[in-house]
C-alpha positions in Angstrom: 78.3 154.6 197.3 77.3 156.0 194.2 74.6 153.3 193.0 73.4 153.4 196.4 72.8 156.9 196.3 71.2 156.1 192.2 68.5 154.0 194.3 67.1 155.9 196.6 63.2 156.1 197.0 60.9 158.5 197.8 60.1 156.8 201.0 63.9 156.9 202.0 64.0 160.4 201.3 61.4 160.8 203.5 62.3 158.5 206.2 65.5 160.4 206.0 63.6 163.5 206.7 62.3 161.7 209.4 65.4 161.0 211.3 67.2 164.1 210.6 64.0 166.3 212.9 64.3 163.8 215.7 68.1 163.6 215.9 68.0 167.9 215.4 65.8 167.9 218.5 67.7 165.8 220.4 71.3 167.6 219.9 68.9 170.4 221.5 67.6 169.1 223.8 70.9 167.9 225.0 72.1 171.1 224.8 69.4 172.7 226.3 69.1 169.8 229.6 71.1 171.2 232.8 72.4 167.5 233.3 74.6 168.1 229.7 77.7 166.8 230.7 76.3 163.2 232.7 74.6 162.8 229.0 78.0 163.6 227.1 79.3 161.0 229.4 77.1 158.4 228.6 77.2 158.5 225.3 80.8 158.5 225.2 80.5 154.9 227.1 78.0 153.6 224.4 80.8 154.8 222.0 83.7 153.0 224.1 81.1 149.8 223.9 80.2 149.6 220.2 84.0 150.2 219.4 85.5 147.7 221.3 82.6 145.4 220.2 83.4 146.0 216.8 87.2 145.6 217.5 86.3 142.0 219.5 87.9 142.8 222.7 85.3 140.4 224.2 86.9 140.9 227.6 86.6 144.9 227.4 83.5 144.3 226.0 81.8 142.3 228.6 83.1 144.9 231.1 81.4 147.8 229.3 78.4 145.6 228.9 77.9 145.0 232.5 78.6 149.0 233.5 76.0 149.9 230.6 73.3 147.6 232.5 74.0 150.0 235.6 74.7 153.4 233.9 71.1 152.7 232.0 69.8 152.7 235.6 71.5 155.4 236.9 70.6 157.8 233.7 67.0 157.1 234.4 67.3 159.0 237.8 69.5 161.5 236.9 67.5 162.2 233.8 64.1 161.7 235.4 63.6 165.5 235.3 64.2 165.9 231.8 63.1 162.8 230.3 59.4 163.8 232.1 59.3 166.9 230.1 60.3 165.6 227.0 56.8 163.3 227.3 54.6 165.8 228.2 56.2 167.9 225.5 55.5 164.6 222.8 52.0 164.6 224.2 51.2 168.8 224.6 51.9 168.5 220.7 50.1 165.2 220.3 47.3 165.8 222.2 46.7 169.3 221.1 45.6 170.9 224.5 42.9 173.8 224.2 44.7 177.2 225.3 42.9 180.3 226.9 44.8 182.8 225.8 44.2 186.4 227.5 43.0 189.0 225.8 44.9 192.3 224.9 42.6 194.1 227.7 43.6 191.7 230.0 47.6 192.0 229.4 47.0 195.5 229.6 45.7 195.3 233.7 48.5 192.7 234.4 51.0 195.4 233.1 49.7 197.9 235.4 49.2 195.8 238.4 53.1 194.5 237.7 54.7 197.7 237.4 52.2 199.1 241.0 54.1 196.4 242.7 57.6 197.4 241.4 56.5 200.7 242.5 55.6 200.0 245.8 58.3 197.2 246.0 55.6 194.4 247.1 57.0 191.3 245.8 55.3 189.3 243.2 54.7 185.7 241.7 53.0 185.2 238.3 52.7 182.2 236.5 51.6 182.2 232.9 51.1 178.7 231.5 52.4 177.3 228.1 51.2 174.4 226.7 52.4 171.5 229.0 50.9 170.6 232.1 51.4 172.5 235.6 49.7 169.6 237.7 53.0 167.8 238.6 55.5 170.4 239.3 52.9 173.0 241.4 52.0 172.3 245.1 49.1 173.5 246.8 47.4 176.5 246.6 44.0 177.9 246.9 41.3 177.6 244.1 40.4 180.6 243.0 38.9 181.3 239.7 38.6 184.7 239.4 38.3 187.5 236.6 42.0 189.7 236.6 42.2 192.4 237.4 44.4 195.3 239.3 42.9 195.3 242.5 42.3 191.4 242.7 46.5 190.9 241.9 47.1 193.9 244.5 45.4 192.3 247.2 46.6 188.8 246.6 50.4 190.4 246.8 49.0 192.3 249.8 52.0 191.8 252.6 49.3 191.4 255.2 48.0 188.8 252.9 48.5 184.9 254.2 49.4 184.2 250.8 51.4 186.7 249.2 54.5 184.7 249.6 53.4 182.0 247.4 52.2 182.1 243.4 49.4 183.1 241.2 48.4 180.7 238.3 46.4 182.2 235.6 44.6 180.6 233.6 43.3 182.8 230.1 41.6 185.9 231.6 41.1 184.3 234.8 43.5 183.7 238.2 43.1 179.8 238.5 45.3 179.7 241.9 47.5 181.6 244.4 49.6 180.6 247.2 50.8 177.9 244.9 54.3 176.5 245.6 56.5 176.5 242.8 60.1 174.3 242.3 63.4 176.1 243.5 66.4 176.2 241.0 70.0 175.2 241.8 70.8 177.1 238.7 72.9 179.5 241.2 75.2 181.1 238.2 71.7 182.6 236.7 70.4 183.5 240.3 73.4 185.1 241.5 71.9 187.5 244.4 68.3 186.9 243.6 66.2 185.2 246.2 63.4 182.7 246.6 60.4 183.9 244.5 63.5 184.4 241.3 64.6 181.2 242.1 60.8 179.7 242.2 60.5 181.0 238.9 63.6 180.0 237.3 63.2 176.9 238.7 59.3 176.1 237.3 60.6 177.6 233.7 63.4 175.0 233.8 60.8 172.3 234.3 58.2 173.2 231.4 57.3 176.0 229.0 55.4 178.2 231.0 56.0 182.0 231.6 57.1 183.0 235.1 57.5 186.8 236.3 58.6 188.0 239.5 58.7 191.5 241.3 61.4 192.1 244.0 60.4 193.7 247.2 64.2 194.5 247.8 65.1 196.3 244.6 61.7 196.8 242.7 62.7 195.2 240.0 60.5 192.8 237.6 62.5 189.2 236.4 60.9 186.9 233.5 61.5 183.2 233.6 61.2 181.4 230.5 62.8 178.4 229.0 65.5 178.0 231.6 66.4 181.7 231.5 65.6 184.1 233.6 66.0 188.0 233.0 65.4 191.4 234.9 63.9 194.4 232.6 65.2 197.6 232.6 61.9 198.9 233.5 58.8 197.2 234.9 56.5 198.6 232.3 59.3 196.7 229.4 57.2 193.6 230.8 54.4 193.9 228.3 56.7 193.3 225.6 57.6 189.5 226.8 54.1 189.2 227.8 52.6 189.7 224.5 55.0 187.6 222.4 54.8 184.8 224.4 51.0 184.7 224.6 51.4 185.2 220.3 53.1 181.8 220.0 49.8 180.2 222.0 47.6 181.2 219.6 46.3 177.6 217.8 48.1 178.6 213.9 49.8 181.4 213.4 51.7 181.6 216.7 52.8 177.9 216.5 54.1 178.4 213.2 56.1 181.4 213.9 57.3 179.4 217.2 58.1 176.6 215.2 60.2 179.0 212.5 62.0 180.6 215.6 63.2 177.4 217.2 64.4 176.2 214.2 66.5 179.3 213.6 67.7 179.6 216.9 69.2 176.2 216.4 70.3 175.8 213.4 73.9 174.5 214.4 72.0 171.8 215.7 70.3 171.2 212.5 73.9 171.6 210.8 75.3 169.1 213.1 72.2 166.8 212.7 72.4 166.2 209.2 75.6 163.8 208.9 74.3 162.0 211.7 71.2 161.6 210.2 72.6 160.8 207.4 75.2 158.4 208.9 72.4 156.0 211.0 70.5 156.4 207.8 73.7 154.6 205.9 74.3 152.0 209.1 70.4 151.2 209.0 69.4 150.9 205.3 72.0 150.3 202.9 74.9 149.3 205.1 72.8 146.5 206.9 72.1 145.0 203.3 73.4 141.8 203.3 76.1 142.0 199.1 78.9 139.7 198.2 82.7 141.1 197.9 85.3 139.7 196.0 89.2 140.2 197.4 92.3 138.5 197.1 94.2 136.9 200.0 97.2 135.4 201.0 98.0 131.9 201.9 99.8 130.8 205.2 101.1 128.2 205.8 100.9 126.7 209.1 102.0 123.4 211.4 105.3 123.2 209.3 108.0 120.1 210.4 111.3 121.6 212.9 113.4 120.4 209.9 111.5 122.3 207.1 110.7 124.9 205.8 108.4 126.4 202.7 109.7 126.5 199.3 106.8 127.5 197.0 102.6 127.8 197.7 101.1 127.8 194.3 98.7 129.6 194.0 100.4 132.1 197.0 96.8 133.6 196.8 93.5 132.7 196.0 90.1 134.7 195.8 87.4 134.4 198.1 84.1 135.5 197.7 82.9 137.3 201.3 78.7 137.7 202.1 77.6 139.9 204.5 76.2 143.0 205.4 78.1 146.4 203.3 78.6 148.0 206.7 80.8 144.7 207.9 82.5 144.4 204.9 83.4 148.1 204.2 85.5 148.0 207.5 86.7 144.7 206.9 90.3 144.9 207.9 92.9 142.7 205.4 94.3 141.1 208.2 91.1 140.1 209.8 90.5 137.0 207.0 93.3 134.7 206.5 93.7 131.6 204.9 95.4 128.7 206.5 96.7 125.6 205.4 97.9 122.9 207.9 101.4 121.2 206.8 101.9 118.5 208.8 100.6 116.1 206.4 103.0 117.4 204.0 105.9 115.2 206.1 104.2 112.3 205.1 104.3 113.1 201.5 100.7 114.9 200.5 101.6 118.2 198.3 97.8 119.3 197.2 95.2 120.7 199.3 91.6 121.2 199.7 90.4 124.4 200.6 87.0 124.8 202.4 85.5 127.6 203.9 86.9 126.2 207.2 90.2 127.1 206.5 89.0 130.7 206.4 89.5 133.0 209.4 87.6 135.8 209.1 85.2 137.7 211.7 81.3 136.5 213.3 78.7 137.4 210.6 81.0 137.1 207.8 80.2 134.1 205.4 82.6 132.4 202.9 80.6 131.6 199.6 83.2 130.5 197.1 87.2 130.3 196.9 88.8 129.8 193.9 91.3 128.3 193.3 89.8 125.9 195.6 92.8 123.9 195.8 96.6 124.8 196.7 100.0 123.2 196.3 102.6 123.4 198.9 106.2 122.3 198.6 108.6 121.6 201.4 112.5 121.3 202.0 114.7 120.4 204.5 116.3 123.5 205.9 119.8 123.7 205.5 121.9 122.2 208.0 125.0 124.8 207.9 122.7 127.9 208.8 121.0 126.1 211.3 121.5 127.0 214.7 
């Protein structure tokens, strides 16, 4: 372990690097996905699998083999949802979309308009976007492209309105849509008593990164959606606050940076937990698949022995065979998975010396014998004695 440690490259290092981000964001994104414990489940089974494979249980094997084939299936449906957003999130980074971010001006007249309709207990649908697409989780709506402003928000909230019920899409300084349907949450432990439009907005926050806010015509309160969470303020006008710091993080530099900073300190259990699994597949993929030689002594057995006889000396008892294969294979190499054998049955007809070739070896698949010295054994027989015989 030590002079593979010594050899490490720069390019390792990095490729280390490499592995340790991607296996960070997946721990969180595993813990963040509503579907958790189906994926806990799977990977338990891909566990069970590469255990038993290891093991050569080829019976137990080939059962998990065939339920993996259908459980891959059956993962793809039930992680359709989340698999989706983890694309457009790989591409929103990739393909480096160009946000409108409103201005302060313009947060300023959505504050007032929000915390009118508080007042007046009009209920309300906004819908900030982030950085991934809306296009596949909104329904219809009605184009409207229009600058923000109080009385434009008020009247599209109007009660009397055909479209009050629905959403309002903004788009920088501009309302892009309203009436727009939006995805209900199931998430009924963060909902509690809330109704529709909360659950609209939970339920479009759970799907990408956009912002969601909703007023309550019951209780005249104002709710923000946001990464799967969903929270009422204290007071409407506290709504600027979330407002403003998630329009921040869209700004092209400064805002991803300090986003980037504040993920990664939010989850930095998962970047704890990441690093000896990074580590680990970084040990199974580089240096443990590197095909080294190992040297260890082992016993010889004697096999096919007469009714009447029985061993009285192998010489040598063991001899040393020289093992090829990859480190991983032979670092778990059990003792008792090599043996050497020697077939007696010759012996009755007087042969004492034997020839040992790698196929009287025993040892797992994709283990190789190079060399076995002594290559040659002697065995010696005698009768077994007739008094103690049963």
């Amino acid at each position: 372990m030590i002079e593979t440690l010594e050899s490490i490259r720069l390019v390792e290092i990095v490729d280390l690097a490499v592995v340790w981000a991607l296996v960070w964001a997946g721990i969180a994104w595993v813990r963040a996905t509503p579907a958790r414990p189906a994926l806990i489940g799977l990977g338990i089974l891909v566990a069970g699998y590469l255990a038993v494979r290891q093991l050569g249980l080829v019976l137990t094997t080939w059962i998990l083999q065939g339920f993996a084939a259908v459980a891959t299936l059956i993962a793809v449906v039930v992680f359709q949802q989340d698999l989706r957003r983890m694309f457009e999130q790989i591409a929103a980074v990739g393909l480096r979309r160009r946000m409108l971010v409103a201005g302060p001006d313009t947060v300023d007249t959505l504050v007032r308009a929000i915390a009118n309709l508080a007042e007046n207990r009009r209920g309300a649908l906004i819908v900030i976007p982030g950085r991934e697409p809306l296009e596949g989780h909104v329904d219809g709506g009605i184009a409207l492209d229009g600058k923000i402003s109080e009385p434009l928000l008020l009247s599209l909230f109007d009660p009397h309105s055909a479209g009050h019920d629905g959403a309002v899409l903004l788009r920088g300084s501009r309302a892009s849509r309203f009436a727009a349907h939006l995805p209900l949450s199931t998430d009924h432990a963060q909902l509690g008593s809330r109704g529709t439009r909360h659950a609209a907005a939970l339920g479009l926050a759970e799907r990408c990164d956009a912002m969601c806010i909703a007023v309550s015509e019951e209780r005249g309160t104002v709710s923000v959606a946001r990464d799967g969470v969903i929270q009422t303020l204290a007071k409407p006008n506290e709504v600027a606050a979330p407002i403003r710091d998630f329009l921040d993080n869209l700004s092209p530099r400064e805002g991803r940076r300090r986003a980037r900073v504040w993920s990664a300190l939010a989850h930095w259990r998962e970047g704890v937990l990441a690093l000896p699994v990074a580590a680990l597949l970084w040990f199974l993929a580089v240096p443990g698949a590197t095909v080294i030689e190992d040297e260890r002594m082992v016993a010889v057995t004697v096999g096919g022995i007469p009714a009447d006889y029985q061993v009285e000396y192998v010489d040598p008892p063991s001899v040393a065979l020289t093992l090829s294969g990859r480190r991983i294979d032979l670092f778990l190499l059990a003792p008792e998975a090599v043996e050497v054998r020697v077939n007696a049955v010759l012996v009755e007809l007087g042969r004492r010396s034997f020839v040992l070739t790698p196929d009287n070896v025993r040892h797992p698949e994709g283990i190789e014998v190079r060399s076995i010295q002594p290559d040659s054994v002697k065995i010696s027989l005698r009768e077994k004695d007739r008094a103690t015989t049963p």
